[in-house]
C-alpha positions, 0 to 999 in steps of 0.5 A: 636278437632274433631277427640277427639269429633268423637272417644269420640262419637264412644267410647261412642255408642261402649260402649252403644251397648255392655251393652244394647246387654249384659243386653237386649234381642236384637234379632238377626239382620241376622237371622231376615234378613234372614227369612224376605229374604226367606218370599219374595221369597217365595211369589215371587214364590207364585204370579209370573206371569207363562212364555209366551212361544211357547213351541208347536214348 
């Protein structure tokens, strides 16, 4: 009895995800990624403390 109501609900949430992603404007959640990945880099870069090093050797 369980795998019926587990594949029913998979069935279900598949068939769901199809019609909102069809009939809705999704965005896309790589690309949202993505931007969000290279933002933090950037800002990484941006307030990294500069390196201690005894380059005068």
């Amino acid at each position: 009895m369980g795998i019926i109501r587990s594949g029913f609900s998979f069935l279900l949430g598949t068939v769901t995800g199809v019609y909102i992603a069809q009939n809705y404007d999704v965005p896309n959640i790589k690309k949202l990624a993505n931007t969000a990945l290279v933002m933090a880099k950037l800002v990484e870069e941006k307030y990294r403390k500069p390196k201690k090093g005894n380059d005068d050797d």
